[in-house]
C-alpha positions in Angstrom: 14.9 32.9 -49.7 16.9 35.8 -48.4 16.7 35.7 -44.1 16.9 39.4 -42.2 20.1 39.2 -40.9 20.5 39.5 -37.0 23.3 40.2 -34.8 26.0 37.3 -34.4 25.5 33.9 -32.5 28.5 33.8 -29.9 28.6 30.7 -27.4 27.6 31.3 -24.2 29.2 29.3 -20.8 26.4 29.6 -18.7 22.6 27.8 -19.9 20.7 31.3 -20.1 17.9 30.4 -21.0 17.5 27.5 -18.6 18.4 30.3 -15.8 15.9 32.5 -17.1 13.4 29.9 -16.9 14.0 28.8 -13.0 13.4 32.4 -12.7 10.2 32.5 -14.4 8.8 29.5 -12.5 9.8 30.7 -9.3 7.6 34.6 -10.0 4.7 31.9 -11.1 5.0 30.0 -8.2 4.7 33.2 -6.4 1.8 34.8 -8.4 -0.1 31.0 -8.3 0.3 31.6 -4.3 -0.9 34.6 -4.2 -3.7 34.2 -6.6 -4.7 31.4 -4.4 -4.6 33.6 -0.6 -7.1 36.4 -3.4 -10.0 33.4 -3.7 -9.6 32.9 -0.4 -12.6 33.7 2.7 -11.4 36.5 5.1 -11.0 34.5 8.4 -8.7 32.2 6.1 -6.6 35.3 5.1 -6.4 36.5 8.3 -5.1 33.5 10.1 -2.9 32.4 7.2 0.8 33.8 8.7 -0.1 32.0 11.8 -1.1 28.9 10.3 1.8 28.2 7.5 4.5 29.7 10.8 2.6 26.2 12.7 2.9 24.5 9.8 6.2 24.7 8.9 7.8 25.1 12.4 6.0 21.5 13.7 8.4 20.2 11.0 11.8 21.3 12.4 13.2 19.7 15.1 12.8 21.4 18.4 16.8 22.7 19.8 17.5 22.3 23.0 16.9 24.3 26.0 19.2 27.4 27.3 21.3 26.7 29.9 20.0 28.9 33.2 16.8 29.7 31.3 13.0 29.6 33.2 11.1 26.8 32.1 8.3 27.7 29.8 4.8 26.2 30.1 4.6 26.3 26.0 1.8 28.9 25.4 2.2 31.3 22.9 0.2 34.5 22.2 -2.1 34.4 19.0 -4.4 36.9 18.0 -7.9 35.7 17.0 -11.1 37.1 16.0 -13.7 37.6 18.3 -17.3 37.9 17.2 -18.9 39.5 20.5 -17.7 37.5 23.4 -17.5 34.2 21.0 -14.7 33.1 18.7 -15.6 33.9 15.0 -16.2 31.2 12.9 -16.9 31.1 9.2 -20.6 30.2 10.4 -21.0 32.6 12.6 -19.8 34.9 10.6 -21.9 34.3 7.8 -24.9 35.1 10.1 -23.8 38.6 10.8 -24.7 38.5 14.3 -22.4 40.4 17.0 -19.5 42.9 16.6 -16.3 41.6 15.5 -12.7 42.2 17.3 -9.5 41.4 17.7 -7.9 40.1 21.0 -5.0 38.2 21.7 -5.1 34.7 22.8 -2.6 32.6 25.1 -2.6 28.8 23.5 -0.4 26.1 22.9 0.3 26.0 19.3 -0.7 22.3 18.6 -3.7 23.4 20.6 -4.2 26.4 18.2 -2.9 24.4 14.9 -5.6 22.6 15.2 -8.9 24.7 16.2 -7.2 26.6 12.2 -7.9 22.9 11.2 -11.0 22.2 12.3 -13.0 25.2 12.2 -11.3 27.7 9.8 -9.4 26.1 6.6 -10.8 22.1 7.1 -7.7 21.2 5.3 -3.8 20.8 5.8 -1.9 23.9 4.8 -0.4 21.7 2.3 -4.4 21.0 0.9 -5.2 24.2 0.7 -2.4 25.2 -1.3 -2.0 22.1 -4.1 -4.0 23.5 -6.6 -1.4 26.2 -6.7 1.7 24.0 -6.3 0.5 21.8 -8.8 0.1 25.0 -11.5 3.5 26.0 -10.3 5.4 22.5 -11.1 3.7 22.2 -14.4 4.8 25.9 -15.7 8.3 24.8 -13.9 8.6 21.6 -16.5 7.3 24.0 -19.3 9.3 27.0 -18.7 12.6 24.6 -18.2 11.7 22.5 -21.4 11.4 26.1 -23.3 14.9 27.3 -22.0 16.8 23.9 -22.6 15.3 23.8 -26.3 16.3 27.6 -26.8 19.6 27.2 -25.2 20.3 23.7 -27.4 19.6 25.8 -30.3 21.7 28.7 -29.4 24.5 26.2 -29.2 24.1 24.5 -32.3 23.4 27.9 -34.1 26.9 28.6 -32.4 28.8 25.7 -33.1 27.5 24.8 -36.7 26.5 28.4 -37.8 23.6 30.8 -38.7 21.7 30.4 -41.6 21.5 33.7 -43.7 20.0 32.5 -46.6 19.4 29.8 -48.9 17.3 26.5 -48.0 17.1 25.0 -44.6 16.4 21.8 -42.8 12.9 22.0 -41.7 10.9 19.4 -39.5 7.6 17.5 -40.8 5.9 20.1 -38.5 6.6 23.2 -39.6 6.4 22.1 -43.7 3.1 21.4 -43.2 2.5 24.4 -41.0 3.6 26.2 -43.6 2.3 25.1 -46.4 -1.5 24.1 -44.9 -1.7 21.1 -47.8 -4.9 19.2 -48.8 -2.9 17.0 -51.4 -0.8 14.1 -51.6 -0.3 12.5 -48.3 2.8 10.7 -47.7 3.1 8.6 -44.2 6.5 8.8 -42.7 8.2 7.0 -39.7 10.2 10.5 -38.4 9.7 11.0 -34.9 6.3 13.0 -34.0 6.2 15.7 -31.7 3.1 16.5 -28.8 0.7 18.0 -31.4 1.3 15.5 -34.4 0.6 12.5 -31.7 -2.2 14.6 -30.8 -3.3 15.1 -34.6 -3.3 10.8 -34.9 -2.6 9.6 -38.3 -3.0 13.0 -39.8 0.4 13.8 -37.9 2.3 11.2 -39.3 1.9 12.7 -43.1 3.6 14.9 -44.8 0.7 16.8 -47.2 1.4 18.4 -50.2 -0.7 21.1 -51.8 -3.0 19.9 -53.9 -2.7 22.9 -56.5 1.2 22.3 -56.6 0.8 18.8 -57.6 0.5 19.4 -61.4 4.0 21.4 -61.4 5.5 17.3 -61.4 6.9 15.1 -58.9 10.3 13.5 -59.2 11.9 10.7 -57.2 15.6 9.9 -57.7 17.2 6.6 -56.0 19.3 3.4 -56.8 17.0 -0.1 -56.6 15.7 -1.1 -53.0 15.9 2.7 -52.3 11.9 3.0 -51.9 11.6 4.3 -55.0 8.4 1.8 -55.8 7.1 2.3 -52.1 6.6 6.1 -53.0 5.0 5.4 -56.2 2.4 2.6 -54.6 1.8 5.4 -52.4 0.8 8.1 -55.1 -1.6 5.4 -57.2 -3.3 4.5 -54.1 -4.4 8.5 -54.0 -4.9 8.5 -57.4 -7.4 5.8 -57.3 -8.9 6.8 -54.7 -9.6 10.2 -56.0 -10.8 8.8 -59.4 -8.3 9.6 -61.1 -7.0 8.4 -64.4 -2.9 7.3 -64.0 -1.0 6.3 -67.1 1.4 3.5 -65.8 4.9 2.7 -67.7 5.5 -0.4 -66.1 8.3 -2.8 -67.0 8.4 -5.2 -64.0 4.8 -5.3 -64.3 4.8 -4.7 -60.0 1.6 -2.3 -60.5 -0.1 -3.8 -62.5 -1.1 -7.0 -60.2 -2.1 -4.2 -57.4 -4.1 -1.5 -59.7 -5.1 -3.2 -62.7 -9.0 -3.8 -63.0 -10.5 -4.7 -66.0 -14.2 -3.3 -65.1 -13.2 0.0 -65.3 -12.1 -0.6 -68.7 -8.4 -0.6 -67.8 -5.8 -1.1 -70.9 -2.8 -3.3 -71.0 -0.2 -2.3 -73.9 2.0 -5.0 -74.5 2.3 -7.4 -77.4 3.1 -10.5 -75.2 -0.1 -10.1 -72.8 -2.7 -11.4 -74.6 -5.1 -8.4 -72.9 -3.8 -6.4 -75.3 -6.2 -4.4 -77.7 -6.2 -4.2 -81.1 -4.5 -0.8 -81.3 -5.2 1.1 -84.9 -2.2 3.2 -85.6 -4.6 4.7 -88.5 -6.5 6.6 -86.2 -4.0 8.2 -84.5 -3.2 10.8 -87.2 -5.6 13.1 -89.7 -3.3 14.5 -91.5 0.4 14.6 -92.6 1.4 17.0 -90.2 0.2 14.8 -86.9 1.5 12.1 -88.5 4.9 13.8 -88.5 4.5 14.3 -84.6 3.8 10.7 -84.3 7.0 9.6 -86.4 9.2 12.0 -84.1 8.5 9.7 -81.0 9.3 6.4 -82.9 12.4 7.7 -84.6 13.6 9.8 -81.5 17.0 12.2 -82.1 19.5 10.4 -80.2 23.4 12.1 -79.9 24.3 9.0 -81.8 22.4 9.3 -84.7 22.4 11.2 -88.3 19.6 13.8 -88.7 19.3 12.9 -92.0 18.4 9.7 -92.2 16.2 10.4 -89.2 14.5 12.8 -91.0 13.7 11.1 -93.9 12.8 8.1 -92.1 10.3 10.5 -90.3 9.5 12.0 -93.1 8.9 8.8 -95.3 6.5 7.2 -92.2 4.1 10.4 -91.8 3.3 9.9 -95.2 2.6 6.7 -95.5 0.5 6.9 -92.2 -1.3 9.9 -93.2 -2.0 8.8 -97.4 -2.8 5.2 -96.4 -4.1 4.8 -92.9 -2.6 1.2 -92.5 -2.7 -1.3 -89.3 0.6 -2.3 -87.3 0.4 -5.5 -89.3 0.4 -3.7 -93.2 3.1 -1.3 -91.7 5.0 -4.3 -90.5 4.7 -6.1 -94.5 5.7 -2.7 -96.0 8.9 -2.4 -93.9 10.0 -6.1 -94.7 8.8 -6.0 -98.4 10.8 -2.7 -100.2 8.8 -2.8 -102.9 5.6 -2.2 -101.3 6.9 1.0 -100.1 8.2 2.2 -103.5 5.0 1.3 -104.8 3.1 3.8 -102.5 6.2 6.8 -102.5 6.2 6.6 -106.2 5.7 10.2 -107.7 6.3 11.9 -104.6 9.2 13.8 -103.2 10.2 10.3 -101.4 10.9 8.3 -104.6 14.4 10.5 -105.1 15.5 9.8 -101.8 14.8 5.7 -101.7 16.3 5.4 -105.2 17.9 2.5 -106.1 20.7 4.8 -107.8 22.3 5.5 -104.2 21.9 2.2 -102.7 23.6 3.2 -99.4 21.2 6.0 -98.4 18.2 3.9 -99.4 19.6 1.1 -97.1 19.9 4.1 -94.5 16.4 5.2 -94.4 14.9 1.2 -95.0 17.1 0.3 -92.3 15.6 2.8 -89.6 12.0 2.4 -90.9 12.9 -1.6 -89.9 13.6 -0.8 -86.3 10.0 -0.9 -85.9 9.2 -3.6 -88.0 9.6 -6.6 -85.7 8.0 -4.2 -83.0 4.5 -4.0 -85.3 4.6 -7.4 -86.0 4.4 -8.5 -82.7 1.5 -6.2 -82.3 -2.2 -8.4 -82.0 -4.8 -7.8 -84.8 -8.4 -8.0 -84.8 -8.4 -12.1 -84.3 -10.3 -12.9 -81.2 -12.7 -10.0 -81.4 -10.2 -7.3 -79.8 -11.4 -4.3 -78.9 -9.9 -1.5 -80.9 -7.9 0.8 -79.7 -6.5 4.4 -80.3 -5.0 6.7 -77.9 -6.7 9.6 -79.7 -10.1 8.4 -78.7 -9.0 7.7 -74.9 -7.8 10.8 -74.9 -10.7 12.5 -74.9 -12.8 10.3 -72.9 -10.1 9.2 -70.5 -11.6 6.2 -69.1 -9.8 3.5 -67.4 -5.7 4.0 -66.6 -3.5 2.3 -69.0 -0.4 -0.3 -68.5 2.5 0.0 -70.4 4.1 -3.3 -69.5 7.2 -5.6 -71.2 8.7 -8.9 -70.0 12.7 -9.4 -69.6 12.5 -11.5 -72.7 10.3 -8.6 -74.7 11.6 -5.4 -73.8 14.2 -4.1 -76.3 11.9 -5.5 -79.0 9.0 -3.4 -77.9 10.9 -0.6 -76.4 10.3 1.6 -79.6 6.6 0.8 -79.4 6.4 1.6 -75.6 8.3 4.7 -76.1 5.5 6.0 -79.2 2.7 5.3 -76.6 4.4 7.0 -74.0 4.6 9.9 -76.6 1.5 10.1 -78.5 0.3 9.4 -74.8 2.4 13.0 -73.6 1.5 14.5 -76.6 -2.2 14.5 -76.6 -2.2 15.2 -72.7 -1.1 18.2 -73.5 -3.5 19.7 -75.6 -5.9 18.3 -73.6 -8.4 20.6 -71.4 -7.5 21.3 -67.9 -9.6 19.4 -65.4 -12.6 21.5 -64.0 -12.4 21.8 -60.0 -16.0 21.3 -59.1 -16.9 24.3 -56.7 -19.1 23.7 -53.5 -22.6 24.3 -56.2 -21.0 21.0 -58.6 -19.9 18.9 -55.9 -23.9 19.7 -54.4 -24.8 18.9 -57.7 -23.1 16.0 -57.8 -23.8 14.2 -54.5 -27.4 14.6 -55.5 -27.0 12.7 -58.5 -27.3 15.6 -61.3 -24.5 15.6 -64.5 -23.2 18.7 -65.4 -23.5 19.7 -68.9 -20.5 19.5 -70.1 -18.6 16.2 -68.9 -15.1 16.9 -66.4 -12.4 14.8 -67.5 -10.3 13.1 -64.5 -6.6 14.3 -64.2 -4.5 12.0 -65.9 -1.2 10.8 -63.8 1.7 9.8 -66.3 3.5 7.7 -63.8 7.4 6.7 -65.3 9.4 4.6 -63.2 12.7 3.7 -64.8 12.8 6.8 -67.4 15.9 5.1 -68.2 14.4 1.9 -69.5 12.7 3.7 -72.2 13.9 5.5 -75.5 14.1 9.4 -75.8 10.8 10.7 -75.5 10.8 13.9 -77.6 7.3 15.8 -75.6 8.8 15.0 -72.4 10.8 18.4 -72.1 7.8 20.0 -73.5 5.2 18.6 -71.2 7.5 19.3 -68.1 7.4 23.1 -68.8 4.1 23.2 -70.4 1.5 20.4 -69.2 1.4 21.7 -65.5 -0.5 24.7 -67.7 -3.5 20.9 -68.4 -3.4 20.2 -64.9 -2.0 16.7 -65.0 1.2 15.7 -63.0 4.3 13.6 -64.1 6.0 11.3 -62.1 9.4 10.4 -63.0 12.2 8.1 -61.5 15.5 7.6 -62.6 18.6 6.1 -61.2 21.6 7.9 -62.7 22.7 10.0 -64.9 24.6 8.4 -67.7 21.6 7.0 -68.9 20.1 9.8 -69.3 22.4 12.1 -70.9 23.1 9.0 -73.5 19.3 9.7 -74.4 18.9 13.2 -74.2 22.1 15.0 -74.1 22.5 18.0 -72.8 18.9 18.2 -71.6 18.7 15.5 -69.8 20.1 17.9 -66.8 17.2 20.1 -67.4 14.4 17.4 -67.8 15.8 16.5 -64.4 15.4 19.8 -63.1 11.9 20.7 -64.1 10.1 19.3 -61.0 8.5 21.1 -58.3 8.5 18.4 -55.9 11.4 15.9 -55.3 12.3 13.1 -53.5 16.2 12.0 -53.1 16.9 8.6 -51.9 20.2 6.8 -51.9 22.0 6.9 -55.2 25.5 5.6 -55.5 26.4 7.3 -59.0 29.0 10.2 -58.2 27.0 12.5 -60.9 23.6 11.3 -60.0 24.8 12.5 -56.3 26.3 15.9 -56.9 23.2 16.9 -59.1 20.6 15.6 -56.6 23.2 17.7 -53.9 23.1 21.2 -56.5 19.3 20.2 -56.6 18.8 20.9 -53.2 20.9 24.0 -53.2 23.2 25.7 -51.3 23.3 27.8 -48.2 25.1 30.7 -47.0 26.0 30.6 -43.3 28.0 32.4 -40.4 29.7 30.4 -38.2 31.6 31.7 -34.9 35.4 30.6 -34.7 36.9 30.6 -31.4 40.8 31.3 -30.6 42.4 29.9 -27.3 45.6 30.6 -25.9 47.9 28.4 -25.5 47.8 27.8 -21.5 45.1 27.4 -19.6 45.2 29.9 -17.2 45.6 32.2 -20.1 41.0 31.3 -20.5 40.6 35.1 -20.4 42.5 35.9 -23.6 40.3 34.0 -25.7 39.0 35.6 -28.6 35.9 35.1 -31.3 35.8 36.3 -34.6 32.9 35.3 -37.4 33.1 33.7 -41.2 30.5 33.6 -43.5 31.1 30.7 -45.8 28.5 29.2 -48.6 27.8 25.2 -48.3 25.2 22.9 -49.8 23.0 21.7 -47.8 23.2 18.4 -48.1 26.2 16.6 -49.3 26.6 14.0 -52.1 28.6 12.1 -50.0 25.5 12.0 -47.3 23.2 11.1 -50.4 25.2 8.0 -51.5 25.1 6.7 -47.7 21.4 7.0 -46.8 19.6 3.6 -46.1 16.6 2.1 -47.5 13.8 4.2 -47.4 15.2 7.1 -46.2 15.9 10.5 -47.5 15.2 13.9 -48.2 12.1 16.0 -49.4 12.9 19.0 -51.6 10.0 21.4 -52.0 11.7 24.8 -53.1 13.4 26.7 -49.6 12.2 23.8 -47.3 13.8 20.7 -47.0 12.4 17.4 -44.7 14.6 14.4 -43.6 12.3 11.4 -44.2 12.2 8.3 -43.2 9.2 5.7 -44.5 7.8 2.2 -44.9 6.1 0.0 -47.8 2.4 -0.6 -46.8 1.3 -4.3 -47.3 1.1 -5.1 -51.4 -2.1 -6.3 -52.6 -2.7 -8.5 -55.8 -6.3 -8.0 -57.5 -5.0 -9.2 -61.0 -2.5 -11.2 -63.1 0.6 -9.4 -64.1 0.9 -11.4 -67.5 -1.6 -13.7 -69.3 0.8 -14.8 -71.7 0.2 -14.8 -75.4 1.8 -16.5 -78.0 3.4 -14.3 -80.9 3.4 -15.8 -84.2 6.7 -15.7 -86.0 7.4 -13.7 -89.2 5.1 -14.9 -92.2 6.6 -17.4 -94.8 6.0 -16.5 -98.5 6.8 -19.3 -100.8 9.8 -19.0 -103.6 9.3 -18.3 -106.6 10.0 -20.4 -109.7 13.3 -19.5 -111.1 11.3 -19.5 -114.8 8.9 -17.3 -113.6 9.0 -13.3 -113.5 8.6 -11.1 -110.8 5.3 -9.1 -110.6 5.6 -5.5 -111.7 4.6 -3.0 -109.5 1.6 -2.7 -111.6 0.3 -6.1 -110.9 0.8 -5.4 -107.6 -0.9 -2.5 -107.1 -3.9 -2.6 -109.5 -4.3 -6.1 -111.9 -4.4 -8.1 -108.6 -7.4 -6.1 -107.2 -8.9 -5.6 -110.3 -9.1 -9.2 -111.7 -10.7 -10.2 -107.7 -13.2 -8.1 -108.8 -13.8 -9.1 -112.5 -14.0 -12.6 -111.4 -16.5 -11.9 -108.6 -18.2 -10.2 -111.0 -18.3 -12.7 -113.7 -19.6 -15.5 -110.9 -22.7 -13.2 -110.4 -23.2 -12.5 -114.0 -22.4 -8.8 -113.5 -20.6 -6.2 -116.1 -17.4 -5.0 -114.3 -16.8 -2.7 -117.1 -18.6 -0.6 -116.5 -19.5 -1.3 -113.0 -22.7 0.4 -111.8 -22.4 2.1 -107.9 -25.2 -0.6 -106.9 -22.7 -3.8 -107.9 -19.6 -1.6 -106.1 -21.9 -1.2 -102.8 -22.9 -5.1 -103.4 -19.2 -6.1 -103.6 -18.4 -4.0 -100.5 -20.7 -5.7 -98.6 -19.9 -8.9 -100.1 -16.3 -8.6 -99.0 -16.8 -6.9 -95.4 -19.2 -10.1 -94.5 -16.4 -12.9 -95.5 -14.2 -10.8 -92.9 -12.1 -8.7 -96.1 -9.6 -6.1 -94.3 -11.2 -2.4 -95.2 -7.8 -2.4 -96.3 -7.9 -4.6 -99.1 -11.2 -3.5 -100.1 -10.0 0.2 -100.6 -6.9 -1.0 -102.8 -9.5 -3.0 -105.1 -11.9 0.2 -105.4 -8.7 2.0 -106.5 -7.8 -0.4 -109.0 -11.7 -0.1 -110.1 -11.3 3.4 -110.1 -8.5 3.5 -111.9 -9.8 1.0 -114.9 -12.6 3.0 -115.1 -10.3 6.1 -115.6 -8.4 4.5 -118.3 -11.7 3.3 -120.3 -13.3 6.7 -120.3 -16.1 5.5 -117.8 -17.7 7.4 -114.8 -16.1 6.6 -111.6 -18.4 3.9 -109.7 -16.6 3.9 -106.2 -17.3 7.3 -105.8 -18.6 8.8 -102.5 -21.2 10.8 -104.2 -23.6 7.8 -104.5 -25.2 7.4 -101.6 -25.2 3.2 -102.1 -21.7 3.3 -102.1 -21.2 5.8 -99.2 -23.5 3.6 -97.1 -21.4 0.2 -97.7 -18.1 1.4 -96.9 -19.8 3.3 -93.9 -21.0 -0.4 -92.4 -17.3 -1.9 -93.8 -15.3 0.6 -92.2 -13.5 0.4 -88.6 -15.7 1.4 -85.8 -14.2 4.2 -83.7 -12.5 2.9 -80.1 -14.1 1.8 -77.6 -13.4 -0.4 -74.2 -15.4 -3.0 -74.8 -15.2 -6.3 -77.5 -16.2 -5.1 -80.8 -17.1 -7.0 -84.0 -15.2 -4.5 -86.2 -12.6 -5.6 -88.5 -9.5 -3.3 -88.0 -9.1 -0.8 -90.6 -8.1 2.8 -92.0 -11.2 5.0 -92.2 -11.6 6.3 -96.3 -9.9 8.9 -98.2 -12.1 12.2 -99.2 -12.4 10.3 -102.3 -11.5 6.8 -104.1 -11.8 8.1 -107.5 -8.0 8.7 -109.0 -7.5 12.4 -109.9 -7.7 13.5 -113.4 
C-alpha cells in the first residue's frame, strides 16, 4: 500500500512537542480561570483583585521595617460597594433596595479578608477556584502525555526511519479499528491500552472479518509453538456457531475435546472401532468420478513415473466404476492377480497387465497394492456399522468428521486418510455456498419456522500437520477456488522440505494462497525466509547523521537521507520467537502477538481400540489338482450355487422363470449373501441363459425381480446403525449384451 510521501524526519534536540504541550496547558489553565471569574456573581467579580492580592500576600513572609520610617497602624484602603448607606451584600442585593456606590474603605486586611469570606465568596480563594485548577491539571497530564507520545515517535521515525510504503507494524488497536471484524476472535496477552481495558474482554481479541474467513487461514510453526492452541481456538468458534469442521487429526488431541457422537460425528480410522462401514462404491457414478477418486489415492509425487501412475489410475476407475466393489473385494482383487484379469479382460487394460511384459504388469500391480493392506484394514458391515459415504455427507453435512491414525497405524493408513481428505476437498468444492440468513430468516428462524430450502453449515477443513499426509491433488484447487463455496481451510505446516518433497514446485504456492496467516517460531532456514518474503518487504527513509571529528566542532554536523528497502520482519527474528508468540499477517497490517492455551476439556475417548484381523488364509492346493480357469471363476462357481439351490426346491434353473430369480434373491439377502455375490451369480444366470438361447430372467424389466434386488441392495448412508449389508448398487442391466 503506497503511503503519500511527506517531507523528511530530521532529529530534533529539544522535546517539541512536550514544549508545545506545557504551553497549551498553561492558555487552558488561563481560559479555565477565566471561564470560572464569567459564572461568577457581580460582587464576586468585583472584589476578586482584592481578594486573590489578600490571599496570596498573607502567604509571604512580612520583610522587615525601614530604617527611619513612621510606624504604620496597618490599615489599608479598599474600595467596597455601598448599597445606600449600608455595605452591599449578595442579599441585599438581590432585594434591589437602595442605590449602589462605590466608596473607599480604611481596614486592616485580615479584617477585610475576612468580611470577602464570610459575606461575599463563603469559600477560600483556593475553593472557589478548584473546579478550574482541577480541569487545568487534568488537560496538563493529557496535553504532556500527547507531546511525549508524538515526540517518542518523532524520534524513533528519526532514528529507525520513515515508512514509505510496503506493510507496517500495527498494534491490536488499530487492526481492529480498521478492519471493524465480527469474525474469528482470537484472545491475546499484548498489552491493552485505555479504550481496550475499557472494551473488557472484547479488547483483548483480535477479530477478523467474518466475510474474509473463507479466503483460508494458515498457521506456520515448529512443535510447542502454539500451533494446536490456535487451532482449539478456531473449533471452539466453529462449534459454537454450528458449524460443520472436518478434522485431520493424527495425535487424536481434538478429538477427546470436540468429538460427540449425538450429533452424528464420524471417526475415520481403521483401528477405532467407531469407525463406519465406509462403501467406496458409492462414491463414484461413473468412470470419469471414479478417475478423480483414483488421482487422490495414486497422487503424482516428483518421485514417481507417470506412467505407471496413470495406468494404475486408470486401471482402478474402472474397476470402481464397472463393479462397484467394498474396501474388502478391492483388497482380494489387489492381492489375487487373477481376479483383476478376470474383470480387465476385453478391455483396453488387458494389453497393458499382460503377462508378455512382466515388468510393467509388476509396475502397475505393484502401485494398485499400495492400497491393499490400507482396504483390508478397513471394517465391513459386521457389527451392524452404519454405512458410510462421503458423497452422501456431503450433501447433508451433518456431524464433523475425524480423520485420526495411531503411531503404530499411520503410514499404513496414510493413503486412505489422504483419499478422504480428497474426495472430502473435492466434493466441498462443488458444493453450494452457505446461505447468510438476512434479518427476515434469522426472524424466521428464532420463531421456529424452516425455510424451504434447507442451509447447509460451512464446512471447516481443519489440517494440522499437512506434512503428515500424502499429496493431496484438490488442495491447490480448493485454495484458489473453494473460498468461491464459502468454506475455509486451515492448514499447518512446519517446514518446508516436506512439503516440496510432496508437491514440488507448488508447494511454495499452496503456501502462499492464504489470506490470513499466523507465523510462530520455526527453526528451518527455508521455512523462515519464506514466512519472512510472506510478510513482505518495506521501503523506508532513514536520516544519517555526520559528526565532526571534535566536539567543539557540534555546529558542523550535517544530515543527509537514504531510502533503503527491508523486510519487515527478519528470518532470523522468526526462528527466535518463544512459545506462543508471533506475528499476524493480514495483507498491509501486521500485529505482534502474544497468547495463551485455554484449559483443555475431554468429553470423549480418543481411541476405542479395535482389533484388525490379519490377511485371510486360503488353503493350498493339491499338487494333482488343476488350477481353476478364469471361467470357473467367474461363471461355473455362481452358476452351479444356483443349480443346486434350485434342485433342493425342485425348481428348473434352465430356464429359470423371473419369479424363482426374485425368490433366490431373497433367499440369499436373508442368510446375509454380499449384494456382491448375488450380482456375480445373476451374471452367470444371465450368461447361461445367453448361451442356451433362453430369455434373460435377471432382467430389470420384471418387476419381481426389480423389487428383490431393490430390498437386497445397500441402503444409502446414513448416521445411524443400519441393518444393510454393504454393497454396490446394480448395473442399468444384468443381462450380458448380445
Amino acid at each position: 500500500m503506497t503511503q503519500p510521501v511527506a517531507e523528511t524526519t530530521w532529529p530534533r534536540i529539544l522535546p517539541f512537542y512536550r514544549v508545545l504541550a506545557l504551553v497549551l496547558a498553561a492558555a487552558s489553565t488561563l481560559g479555565l480561570i477565566r471561564l470560572a471569574i464569567w459564572h461568577a456573581s457581580p460582587l464576586e467579580r468585583f472584589y476578586l483583585p482584592d481578594y486573590a492580592k489578600l490571599a496570596i500576600v498573607r502567604q509571604l513572609p512580612k520583610p522587615p521595617p525601614l530604617p527611619g520610617a513612621k510606624p504604620s497602624d496597618g490599615r489599608e484602603n479598599f474600595k467596597m460597594v455601598f448599597c445606600d448607606d449600608f455595605i452591599a451584600t449578595p442579599e441585599l442585593l438581590q432585594s434591589g433596595a437602595g442605590k449602589l456606590s462605590v466608596k473607599v474603605v480604611r481596614l486592616q486586611p485580615a479584617t477585610f479578608e475576612a468580611w470577602l469570606s464570610d459575606h461575599v465568596y463563603r469559600v477560600t480563594l483556593f475553593d472557589f477556584l478548584r473546579p478550574a485548577f482541577i480541569a487545568a491539571g487534568i488537560s496538563f497530564v493529557l496535553f504532556f502525555l500527547v507531546g511525549a507520545w508524538l515526540d517518542r515517535r518523532r524520534n524513533n521515525a528519526a532514528k529507525n526511519g520513515r515508512l514509505i510504503r510496503g506493510p507496517r507494524l500495527v498494534s491490536r488497536f488499530v487492526f481492529n479499528l480498521r478492519t471493524l471484524g465480527t469474525g474469528l476472535r482470537f484472545p491475546l496477552t499484548n498489552r491493552r491500552n485505555l479504550i481496550e481495558a475499557i472494551l473488557g474482554e472484547r479488547g483483548r481479541s483480535l477479530i477478523l472479518r467474518r466475510n474474509r474467513e473463507a479466503h483460508h487461514i494458515q498457521i506456520a510453526g515448529d512443535t510447542g509453538a502454539g500451533k494446536s492452541t490456535l487451532f482449539r481456538e478456531i473449533l471452539y468458534q466453529v462449534e459454537r456457531r454450528g458449524d460443520t469442521a472436518i478434522i485431520f487429526d493424527p495425535d487424536r488431541q481434538y478429538i477427546q475435546e470436540f468429538y460427540r457422537a449425538s450429533r452424528g460425528d464420524v471417526v475415520l480410522n481403521p483401528k477405532d472401532d467407531r469407525c463406519p462401514n465406509w462403501y467406496i462404491g458409492g462414491e463414484a457414478k461413473d468412470e470419469a468420478e471414479a478417475t478423480a477418486l483414483a488421482v487422490g489415492l495414486f497422487p503424482d509425487e516428483p518421485t514417481t513415473q507417470k506412467f505407471f501412475v496413470n495406468h494404475t489410475r486408470a486401471i482402478f476407475a474402472y474397476l470402481l466404476a464397472k463393479f462397484t466393489p467394498t474396501v474388502q473385494e478391492f483388497a482380494y482383487w489387489m492381492a489375487h492377480d487373477k481376479e483383476i484379469d478376470v474383470r480387465v479382460k476385453g478391455t483396453e487394460h488387458e494389453v497393458t497387465l499382460t503377462r508378455n511384459a512382466a515388468p510393467q504388469r509388476a509396475g502397475v500391480l505393484g502401485n494398485l497394492n499400495e492400497a491393499g493392506k490400507a482396504f483390508r484394514m478397513m471394517p465391513g458391515p459386521e457389527d451392524n456399522r452404519p454405512v458410510f459415504t462421503i458423497t452422501d455427507w456431503a450433501k447433508q453435512r451433518r456431524g464433523w468428521i475425524f480423520v485420526t491414525s495411531t503411531p503404530d497405524t499411520i503410514d499404513a493408513v496414510r493413503p486412505l486418510q489422504s483419499l478422504w481428505l480428497d474426495m472430502l476437498i473435492l466434493k466441498l468444492q462443488g458444493g453450494k455456498r452457505p446461505a447468510l440468513l438476512n434479518w427476515f430468516g434469522r426472524a424466521q428462524r428464532f420463531c421456529g419456522f424452516r425455510p424451504a430450502t434447507p442451509i447447509l453449515p460451512r464446512v471447516w477443513l481443519m489440517i494440522d500437520e499437512l506434512a503428515d499426509l500424502n499429496a493431496l491433488p484438490q488442495l491447490h484447487k480448493a485454495l484458489t477456488k473453494q473460498r468461491k463455496s464459502g468454506n475455509p481451510i486451515c492448514l499447518g505446516f512446519q517446514g518446508m522440505s516436506q512439503l516440496d518433497a510432496l508437491y514440488g514446485k507448488k508447494a511454495e504456492t499452496i503456501l502462499s494462497q492464504a489470506f490470513t496467516n499466523f507465523v510462530l517460531r520455526t527453526r528451518e532456514p527455508r521455512a523462515a525466509d519464506h514466512l519472512s518474503k510472506l510478510i513482505g518487504k518495506a521501503q523506508i527513509e532513514r536520516v544519517r547523521e555526520s559528526k565532526p571529528a571534535f566536539f567543539w566542532q557540534w555546529r558542523s554536523r550535517s544530515y543527509y537521507t537514504e531510502r533503503v528497502v527491508d523486510p519487515v520482519v527478519m528470518d532470523s527474528e522468526i526462528q527466535t520467537l518463544d512459545d506462543l508468540q508471533g506475528f499476524f499477517v493480514q495483507q498491509d497490517k501486521i500485529v505482534r502477538i502474544g497468547f495463551k492455551p485455554r484449559p483443555a476439556r475431554v468429553i470423549a475417548a480418543d481411541l476405542i481400540e479395535r482389533v484388525i484381523p490379519g490377511p485371510p488364509e486360503t488353503p493350498a492346493q493339491s499338487e494333482t489338482e488343476e488350477p481353476p480357469n478364469e471361467a470357473d471363476r467367474s461363471a461355473d462357481g455362481p452358476w452351479r450355487s444356483f443349480e443346486s439351490w434350485c434342485e433342493g426346491r425342485c425348481l428348473p434353473a434352465l430356464p429359470a422363470t423371473p419369479d424363482t430369480v426374485a425368490l433366490f434373491i431373497v433367499t440369499m439377502a436373508n442368510a446375509n449373501r454380499r449384494p456382491a455375490a448375488i450380482f456375480r451369480t445373476l451374471a452367470a444366470i444371465a450368461q447361461r441363459h445367453k448361451d442356451a438361447k433362453q430369455d434373460d430372467p435377471t432382467s430389470f424389466n420384471h418387476e419381481a425381480v426389480a423389487r428383490a434386488w431393490e430390498s437386497a441392495k445397500p441402503k444409502p448412508a446414513t448416521f445411524v446403525p443400519s441393518d444393510a449389508p454393504v454393497a454396490p448398487p446394480p448395473q442399468a442391466n444384468i443381462g450380458v449384451a448380445n
